[in-house]
KELOFI-843541 format. One line per 5 residues: number of its first residue (from 1); their letters; for each residue x, y, z of C-alpha. Coordinates in Angstrom, 2 decimals. Example, Ala and Ser with C-alpha at 12.3 -4.5 7.8 and 13.67 -1.06 7.14 Angstrom:
BEGIN
1) AS) 12.30 -4.50 7.80  13.67 -1.06 7.14 $
***
This chain:
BEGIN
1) XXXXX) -11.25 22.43 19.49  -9.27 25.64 19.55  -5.89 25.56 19.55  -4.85 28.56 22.44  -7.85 27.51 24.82 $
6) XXXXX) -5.52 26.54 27.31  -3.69 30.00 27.23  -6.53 32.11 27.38  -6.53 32.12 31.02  -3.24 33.63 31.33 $
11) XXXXX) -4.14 36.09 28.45  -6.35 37.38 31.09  -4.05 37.69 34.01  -1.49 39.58 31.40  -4.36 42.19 30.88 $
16) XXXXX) -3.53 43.22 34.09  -0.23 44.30 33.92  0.25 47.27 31.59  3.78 47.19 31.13  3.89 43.33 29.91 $
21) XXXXX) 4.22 42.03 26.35  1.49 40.15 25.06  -1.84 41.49 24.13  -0.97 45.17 24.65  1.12 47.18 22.24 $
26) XXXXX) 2.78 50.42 23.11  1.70 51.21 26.72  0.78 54.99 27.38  1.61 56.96 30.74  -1.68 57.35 32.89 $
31) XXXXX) -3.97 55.46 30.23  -4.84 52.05 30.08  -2.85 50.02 27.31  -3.73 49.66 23.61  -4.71 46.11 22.67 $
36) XXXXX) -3.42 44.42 19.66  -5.68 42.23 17.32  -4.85 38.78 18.05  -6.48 35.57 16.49  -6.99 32.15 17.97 $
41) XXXXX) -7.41 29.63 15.17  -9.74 26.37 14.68  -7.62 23.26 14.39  -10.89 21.29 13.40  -10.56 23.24 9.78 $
46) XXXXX) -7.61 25.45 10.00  -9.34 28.73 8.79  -11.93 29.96 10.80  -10.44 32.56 13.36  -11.82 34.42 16.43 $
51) XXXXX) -10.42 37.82 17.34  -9.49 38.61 20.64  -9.30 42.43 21.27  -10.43 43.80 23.63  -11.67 42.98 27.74 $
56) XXXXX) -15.51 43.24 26.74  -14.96 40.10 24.13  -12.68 37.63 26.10  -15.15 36.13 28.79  -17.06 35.69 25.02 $
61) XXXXX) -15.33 34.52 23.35  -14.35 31.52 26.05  -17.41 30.69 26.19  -17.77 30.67 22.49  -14.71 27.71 21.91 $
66) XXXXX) -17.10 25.01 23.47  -19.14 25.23 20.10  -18.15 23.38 16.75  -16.92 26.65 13.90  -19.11 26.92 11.24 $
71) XXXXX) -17.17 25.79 8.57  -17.17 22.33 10.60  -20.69 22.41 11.11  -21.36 22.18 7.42  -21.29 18.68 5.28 $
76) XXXXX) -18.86 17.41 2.41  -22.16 16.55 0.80  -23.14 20.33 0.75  -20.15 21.51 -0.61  -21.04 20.13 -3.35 $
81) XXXXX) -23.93 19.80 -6.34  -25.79 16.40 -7.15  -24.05 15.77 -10.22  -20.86 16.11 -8.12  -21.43 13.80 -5.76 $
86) XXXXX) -22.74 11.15 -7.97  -19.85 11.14 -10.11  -17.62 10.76 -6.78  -19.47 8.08 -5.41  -19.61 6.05 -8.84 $
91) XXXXX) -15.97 6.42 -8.63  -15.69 5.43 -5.22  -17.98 2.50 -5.52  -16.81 0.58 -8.37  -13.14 1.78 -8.69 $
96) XXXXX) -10.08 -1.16 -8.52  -7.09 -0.57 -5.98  -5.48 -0.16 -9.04  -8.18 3.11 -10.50  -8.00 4.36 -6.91 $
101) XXXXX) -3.99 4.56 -6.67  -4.30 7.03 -9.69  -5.77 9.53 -7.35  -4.33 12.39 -5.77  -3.79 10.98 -2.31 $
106) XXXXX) -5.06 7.72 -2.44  -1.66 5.71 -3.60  -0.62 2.72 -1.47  -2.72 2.10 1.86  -5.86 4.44 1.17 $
111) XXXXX) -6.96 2.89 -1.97  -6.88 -0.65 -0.10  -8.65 0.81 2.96  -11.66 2.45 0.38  -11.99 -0.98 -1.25 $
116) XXXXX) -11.91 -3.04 2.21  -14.74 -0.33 3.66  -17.17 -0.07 0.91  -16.93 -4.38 0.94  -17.10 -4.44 4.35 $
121) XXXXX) -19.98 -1.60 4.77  -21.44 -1.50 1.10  -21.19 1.58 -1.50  -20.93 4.82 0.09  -24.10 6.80 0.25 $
126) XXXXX) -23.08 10.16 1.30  -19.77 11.96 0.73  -19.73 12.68 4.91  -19.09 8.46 4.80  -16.01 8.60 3.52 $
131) XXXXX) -13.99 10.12 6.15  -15.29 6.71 8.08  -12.43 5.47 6.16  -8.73 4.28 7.94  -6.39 7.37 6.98 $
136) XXXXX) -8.96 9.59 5.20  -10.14 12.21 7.06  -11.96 15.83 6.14  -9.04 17.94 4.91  -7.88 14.92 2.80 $
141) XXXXX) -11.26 13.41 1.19  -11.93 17.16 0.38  -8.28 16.88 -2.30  -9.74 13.34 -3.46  -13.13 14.51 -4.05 $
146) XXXXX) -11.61 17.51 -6.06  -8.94 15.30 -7.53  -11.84 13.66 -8.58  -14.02 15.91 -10.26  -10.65 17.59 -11.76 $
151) XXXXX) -8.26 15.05 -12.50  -6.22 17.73 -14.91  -4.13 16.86 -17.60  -2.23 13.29 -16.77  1.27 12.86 -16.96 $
156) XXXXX) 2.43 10.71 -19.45  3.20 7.35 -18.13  6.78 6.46 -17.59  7.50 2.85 -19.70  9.20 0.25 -17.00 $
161) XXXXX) 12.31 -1.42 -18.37  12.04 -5.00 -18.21  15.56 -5.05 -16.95  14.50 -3.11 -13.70  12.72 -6.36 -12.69 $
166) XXXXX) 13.68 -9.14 -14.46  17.23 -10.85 -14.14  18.94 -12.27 -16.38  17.94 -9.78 -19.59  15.93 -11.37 -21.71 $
171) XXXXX) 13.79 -10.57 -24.76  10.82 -9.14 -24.24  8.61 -10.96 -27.30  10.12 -14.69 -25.21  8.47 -13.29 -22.31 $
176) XXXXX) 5.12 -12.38 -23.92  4.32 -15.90 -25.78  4.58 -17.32 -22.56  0.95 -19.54 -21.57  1.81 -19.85 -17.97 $
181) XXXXX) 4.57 -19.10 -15.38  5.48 -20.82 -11.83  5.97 -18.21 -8.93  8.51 -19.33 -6.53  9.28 -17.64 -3.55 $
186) XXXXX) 12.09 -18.81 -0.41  11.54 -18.43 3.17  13.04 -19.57 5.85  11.67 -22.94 6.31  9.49 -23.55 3.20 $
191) XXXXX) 9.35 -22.65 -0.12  5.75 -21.92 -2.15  4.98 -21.03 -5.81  1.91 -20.14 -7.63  1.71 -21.32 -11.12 $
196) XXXXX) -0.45 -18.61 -13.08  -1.50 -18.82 -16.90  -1.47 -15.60 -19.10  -5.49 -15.30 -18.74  -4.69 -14.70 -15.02 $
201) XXXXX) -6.05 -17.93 -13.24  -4.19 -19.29 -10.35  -3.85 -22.78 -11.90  -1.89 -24.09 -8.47  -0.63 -22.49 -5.10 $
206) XXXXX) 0.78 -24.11 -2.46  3.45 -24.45 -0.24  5.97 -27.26 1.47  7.76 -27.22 4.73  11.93 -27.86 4.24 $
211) XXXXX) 13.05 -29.08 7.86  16.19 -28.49 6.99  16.74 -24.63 6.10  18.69 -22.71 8.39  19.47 -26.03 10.56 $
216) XXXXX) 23.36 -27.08 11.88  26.16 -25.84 8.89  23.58 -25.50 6.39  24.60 -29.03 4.90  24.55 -29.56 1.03 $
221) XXXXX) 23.26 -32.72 0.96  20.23 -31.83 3.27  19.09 -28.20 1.49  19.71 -30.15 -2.16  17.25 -32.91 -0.64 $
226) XXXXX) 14.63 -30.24 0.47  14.93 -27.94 -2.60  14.68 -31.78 -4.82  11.57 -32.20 -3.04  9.78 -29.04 -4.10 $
231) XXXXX) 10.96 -29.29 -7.70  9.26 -32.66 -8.02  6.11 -30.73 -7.29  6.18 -28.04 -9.75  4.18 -27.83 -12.73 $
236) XXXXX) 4.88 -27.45 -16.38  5.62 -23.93 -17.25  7.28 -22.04 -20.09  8.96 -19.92 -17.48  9.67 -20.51 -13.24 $
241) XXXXX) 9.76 -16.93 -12.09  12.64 -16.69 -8.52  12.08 -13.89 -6.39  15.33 -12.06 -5.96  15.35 -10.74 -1.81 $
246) XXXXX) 16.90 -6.90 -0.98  19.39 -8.20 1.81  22.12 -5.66 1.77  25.29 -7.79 2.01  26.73 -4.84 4.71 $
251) XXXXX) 24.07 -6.29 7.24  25.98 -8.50 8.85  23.05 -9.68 11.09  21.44 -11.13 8.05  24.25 -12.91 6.36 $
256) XXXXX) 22.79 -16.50 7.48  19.63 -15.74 5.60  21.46 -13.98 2.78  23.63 -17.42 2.70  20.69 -19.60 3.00 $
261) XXXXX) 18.50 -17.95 0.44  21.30 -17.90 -2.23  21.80 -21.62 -1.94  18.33 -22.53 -2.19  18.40 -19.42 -5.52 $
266) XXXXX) 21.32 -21.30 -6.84  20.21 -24.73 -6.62  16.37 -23.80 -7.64  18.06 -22.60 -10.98  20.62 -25.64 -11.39 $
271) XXXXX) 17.33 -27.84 -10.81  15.04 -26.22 -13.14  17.80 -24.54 -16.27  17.10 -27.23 -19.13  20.71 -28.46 -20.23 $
276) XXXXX) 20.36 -27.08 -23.56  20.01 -23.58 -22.51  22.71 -21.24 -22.72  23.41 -17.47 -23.63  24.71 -18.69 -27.50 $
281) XXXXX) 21.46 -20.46 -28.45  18.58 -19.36 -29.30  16.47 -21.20 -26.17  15.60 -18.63 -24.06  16.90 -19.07 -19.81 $
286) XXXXX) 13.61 -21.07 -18.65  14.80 -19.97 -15.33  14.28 -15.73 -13.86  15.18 -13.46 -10.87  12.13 -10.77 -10.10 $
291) XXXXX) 13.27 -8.22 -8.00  11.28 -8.09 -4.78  11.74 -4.56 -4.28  10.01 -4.18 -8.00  6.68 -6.02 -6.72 $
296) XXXXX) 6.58 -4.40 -3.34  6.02 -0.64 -5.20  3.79 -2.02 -7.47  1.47 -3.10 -4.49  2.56 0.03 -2.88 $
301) XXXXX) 3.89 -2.29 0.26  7.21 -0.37 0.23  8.06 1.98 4.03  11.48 3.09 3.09  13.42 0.37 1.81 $
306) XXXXX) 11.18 -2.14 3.85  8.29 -3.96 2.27  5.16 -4.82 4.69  3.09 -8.09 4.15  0.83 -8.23 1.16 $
311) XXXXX) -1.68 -10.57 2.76  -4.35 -7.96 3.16  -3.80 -7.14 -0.69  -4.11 -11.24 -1.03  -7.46 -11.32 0.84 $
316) XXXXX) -8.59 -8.28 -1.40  -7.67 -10.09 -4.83  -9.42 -13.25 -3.41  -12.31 -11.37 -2.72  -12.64 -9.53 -5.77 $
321) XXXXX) -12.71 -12.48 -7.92  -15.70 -13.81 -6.23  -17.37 -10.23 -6.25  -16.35 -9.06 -9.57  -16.63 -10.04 -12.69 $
326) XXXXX) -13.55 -8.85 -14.47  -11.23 -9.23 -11.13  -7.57 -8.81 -11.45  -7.09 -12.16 -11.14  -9.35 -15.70 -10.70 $
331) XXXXX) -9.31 -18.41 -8.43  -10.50 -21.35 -8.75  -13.15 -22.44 -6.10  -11.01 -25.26 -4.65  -8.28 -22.67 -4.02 $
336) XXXXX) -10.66 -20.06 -2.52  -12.09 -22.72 0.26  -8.74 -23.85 1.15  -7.11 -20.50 1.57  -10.86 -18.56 2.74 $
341) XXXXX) -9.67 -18.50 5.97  -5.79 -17.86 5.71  -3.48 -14.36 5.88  -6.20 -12.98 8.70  -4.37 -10.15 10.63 $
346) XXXXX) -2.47 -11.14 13.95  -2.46 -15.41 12.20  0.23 -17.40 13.04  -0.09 -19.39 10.00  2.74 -18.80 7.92 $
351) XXXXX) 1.13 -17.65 4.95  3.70 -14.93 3.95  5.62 -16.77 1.39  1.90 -17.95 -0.49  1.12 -14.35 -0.64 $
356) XXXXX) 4.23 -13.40 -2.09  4.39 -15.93 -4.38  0.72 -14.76 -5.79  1.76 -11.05 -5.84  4.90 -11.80 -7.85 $
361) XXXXX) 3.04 -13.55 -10.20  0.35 -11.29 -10.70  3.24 -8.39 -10.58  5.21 -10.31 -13.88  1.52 -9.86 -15.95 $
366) XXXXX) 1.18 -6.54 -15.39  4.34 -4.72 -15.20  5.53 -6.93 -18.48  2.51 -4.92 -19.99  3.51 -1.76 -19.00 $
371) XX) 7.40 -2.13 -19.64  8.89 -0.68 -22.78 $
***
């Protein structure tokens, strides 16, 4: 508990020796050193202190670092009033990933971890339950509780430009009459989409094995047979929605996939571009690039430049829209037996490119509403 305990011995044996730094400060001729105040300090809440000064209080104050501080010993729920901690545990309770990510502290993998306890455990009953949560221990829920009760005066929210997601540039107003839009999204040996209608309901999601990506020289013939395949599946939408990967084209050890993915990209677009389409009429491209980067910081799946699976933040939107009734986005019952038991932690399923195809989708709805 106390961060010098282990030095506290030899503070002792240096008490011995007069003419030795340490605890003693300006040794006298024929008188026993002066001590100087010295402080070892709790690490369980960084401000309680105990003095050590002088011989008489050391074998005390040993014996004293085997007990919890006081300032530990006393609850979150105590430090503050009823009204308090109802309005924190309302918040708690019934707040979205989305609400939660608005808090001091609570952006990216805390908000998910609340949202996973409290369905997991139930609502929190006590403010001392929190800090059961992954990542959110005393010093921390104390800011979110605060953060809480004083949110302050909020920043004005920053408009996204469409073009900072979408590829080619298109008009906004195209965009916004759309009913539905297909999610696509390449991997390495299938391809999946999730075709999504503007009252966000997964209408269709589901993925197909392509034998032939990444096999021998990456044959034409073979990926255009694959790639044919998929597009015969697709639904009807006013828009088919690519994700566009972050391979750096200076990492070498990726140009195969970089290759690969931009010939299935190019030949997804060929496929699915109606003829009639082109930058000098009025039709707008049918066919769009969304930045992957763009949907991985609005799930807050983004460690540096890398983006981490969103299956967890699949099984949460799946489980909201049974739970909820205004989820973020609905499922049809079909859908939620088939998948109930897909993107578990440590599966070897494959389910990565199905739960990037959903978050994309569900990404285009609601950054297009917050874009300028």
């Amino acid at each position: 508990m106390w961060a010098a305990r282990r030095v506290l011995s030899s503070v002792v044996q240096r008490t011995q020796y007069a003419g030795q730094s340490g605890l003693f400060r300006n040794p006298q001729h024929g008188s026993l050193p002066e001590l100087e105040l010295r402080y070892l300090q709790c690490t369980c809440c960084w401000r309680s202190r105990v003095p050590v000064a002088g011989f008489e209080t050391l074998n005390a104050t040993l014996s004293s670092t085997n007990e919890p501080c006081k300032e530990d010993s006393r609850t979150l729920d105590a430090c503050y009033t009823s009204e308090q901690r109802d309005a924190i545990l309302q918040l708690l309770n019934t707040a979205t990933p989305s609400e939660l990510a608005g808090i001091k502290l609570l952006r990216g993998r805390k908000s998910l971890n609340i949202v996973e306890y409290r369905t997991k455990n139930g609502p929190f009953k006590t403010l001392e339950s929190v800090v059961n949560v992954p990542l959110l221990k005393h010093k921390s829920a104390v800011v979110v509780f605060n953060s809480i009760l004083n949110p302050g005066k909020k920043e004005r929210k920053v408009r996204i430009q469409l073009a900072k997601f979408i590829r080619p540039e298109v008009d906004k107003s195209w965009l916004e009459d759309a009913t539905s839009i297909v999610s696509i999204v390449c991997g390495t040996n299938k391809l999946a989409w999730a075709h999504v209608d503007r009252g966000m309901t997964v209408l269709d999601w589901q993925q197909m094995d392509c034998p032939n990506f990444l096999r021998g020289t990456y044959m034409a013939s073979a990926y255009l047979h694959d790639v044919s395949s998929v597009v015969a599946l697709l639904p009807s939408a006013d828009f088919y929605i690519i994700e566009k990967p972050s391979i750096s084209v200076q990492n070498t050890a990726l140009f195969p996939v970089m290759a690969h993915m931009r010939a299935v990209e190019a030949m997804l677009f060929a496929l699915l571009e109606p003829k009639n389409s082109s930058p000098e009429s009025n039709i707008p491209p049918r066919v769009l690039n969304m930045m992957r980067v763009a949907v991985g910081h609005h799930f807050g799946l983004m460690v540096g430049e890398s983006r981490t699976s969103g299956a967890q933040t699949v099984r949460q939107l799946m489980t909201e829209s049974v739970i909820q009734k205004l989820p973020r986005i609905n499922f049809p019952q079909d859908l939620l037996v088939k998948y109930r038991n897909s993107f578990q932690m440590g599966s070897r399923r494959g389910g990565e490119e199905l739960c990037d195809a959903l978050l994309q989708a569900v990404a285009f709805y609601e950054l297009l509403g917050e874009c300028s």
